[in-house]
N, C-alpha and C positions, 0 to 999 in steps of 0.2 A: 723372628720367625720361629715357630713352632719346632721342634725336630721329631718328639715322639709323649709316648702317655709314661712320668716321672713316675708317680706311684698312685695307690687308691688309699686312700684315709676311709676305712667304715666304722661309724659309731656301732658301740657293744655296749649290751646294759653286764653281763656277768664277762670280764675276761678269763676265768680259768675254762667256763665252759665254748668262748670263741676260740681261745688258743688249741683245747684240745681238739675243737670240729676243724679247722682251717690245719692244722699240723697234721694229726692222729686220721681222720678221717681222710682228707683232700687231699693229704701227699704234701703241704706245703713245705718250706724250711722257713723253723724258727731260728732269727738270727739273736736278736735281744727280748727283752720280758721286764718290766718297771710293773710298778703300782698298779698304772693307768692306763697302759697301752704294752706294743708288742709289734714290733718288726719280723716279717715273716718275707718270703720270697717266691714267687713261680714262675722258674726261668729266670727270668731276666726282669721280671715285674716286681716294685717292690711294693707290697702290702701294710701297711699299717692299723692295729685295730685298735681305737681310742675311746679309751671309758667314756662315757656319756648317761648322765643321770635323767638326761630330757629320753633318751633312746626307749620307743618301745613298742613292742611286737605290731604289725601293722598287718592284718592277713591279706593275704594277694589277692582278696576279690573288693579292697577297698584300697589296692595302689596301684600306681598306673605301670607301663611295661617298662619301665626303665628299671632293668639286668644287667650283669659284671659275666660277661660269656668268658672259660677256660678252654683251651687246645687242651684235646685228649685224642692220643693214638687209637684209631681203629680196634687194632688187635687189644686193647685196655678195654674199651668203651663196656662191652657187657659186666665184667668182673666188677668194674668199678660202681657200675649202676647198681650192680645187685646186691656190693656191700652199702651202699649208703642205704638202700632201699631194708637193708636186713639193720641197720642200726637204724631205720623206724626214722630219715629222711623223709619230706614231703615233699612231693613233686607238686608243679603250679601251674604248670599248663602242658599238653600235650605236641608234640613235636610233628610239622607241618611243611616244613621247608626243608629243602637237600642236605643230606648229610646227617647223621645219627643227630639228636642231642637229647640231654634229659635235662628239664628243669628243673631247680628245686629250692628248696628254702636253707639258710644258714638257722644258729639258732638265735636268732634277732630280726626274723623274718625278712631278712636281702634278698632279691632274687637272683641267684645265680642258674649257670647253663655250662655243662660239659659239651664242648660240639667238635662234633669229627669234622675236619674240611677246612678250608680257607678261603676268601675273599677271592681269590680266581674263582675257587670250584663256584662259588654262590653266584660271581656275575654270566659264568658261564652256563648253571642254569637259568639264572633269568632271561639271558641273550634268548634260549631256548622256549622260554615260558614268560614273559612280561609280568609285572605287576600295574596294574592298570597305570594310567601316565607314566611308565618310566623313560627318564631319558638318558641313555649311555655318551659318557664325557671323554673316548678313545679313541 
C-alpha cells in the first residue's frame, strides 16, 4: 500500500541553470549537486533534477495539463509572484479556481503552480460550486 508521493525526478536539459531557478529563484534547499543531477527539497518533498540529453523545451500550448502544484503562504503569494515575474518567469495559464495561484514555467518548460489553500479549502469550494458530474466520496 501506497503511504505518500517519495520524490519527483524532472528531466533538465542545462542543470546549472535548473539548480539556480529551483534553489535561487523558488526557495528550494539544495542538498547534493553531481555532474548529472541534483537533490534539492521543499518541505518535506524530495526533488530530484536529472540531466536528460532527450529533455526539451515543450511550450505549454502543445502539452497537456499535467503540473507539479507548490504550497505557498498567503502572506508570500504576491512578493513571490512578483519576483519570478521580475526575473522574466512565464506564466501558462491563468488562475480560475479558489485560492490564489500562478502558473508558470521552469526553465525546461515544466508546468509548475504556487497555490494558496489545500484540498479541504478546494473540496469545500466545490461542495459549494460543482464541477459538472462530480461525485463527493465522504
Amino acid at each position: 500500500m501506497l503511504t505518500s508521493l517519495n520524490h519527483l525526478t524532472i528531466a533538465v536539459s542545462n542543470l546549472a541553470r535548473s539548480v539556480e531557478f529551483y534553489q535561487h529563484l523558488l526557495g528550494l534547499k539544495l542538498h547534493a549537486r553531481w555532474d548529472n543531477g541534483a537533490y534539492l527539497t521543499c518541505d518535506k518533498l524530495w526533488i530530484c533534477l536529472s540531466v536528460d540529453a532527450q529533455r526539451q523545451f515543450v511550450p505549454p500550448t502543445q502539452s497537456d495539463y499535467t503540473h507539479y502544484a507548490f504550497s505557498i503562504d498567503e502572506r508570500h503569494f504576491a512578493d513571490f509572484v512578483a519576483r519570478l515575474e521580475q526575473a522574466g518567469v512565464v506564466s501558462w495559464k491563468t488562475n480560475k479556481s479558489e485560492g490564489d495561484s500562478w502558473y508558470f514555467l521552469d526553465p525546461d518548460g515544466h508546468k509548475l503552480e504556487a497555490h494558496v489553500g489545500n484540498l479541504a479549502q478546494r473540496l469545500a469550494s466545490c461542495r459549494a460550486k460543482p464541477y459538472q458530474g462530480m461525485v463527493f466520496f465522504d
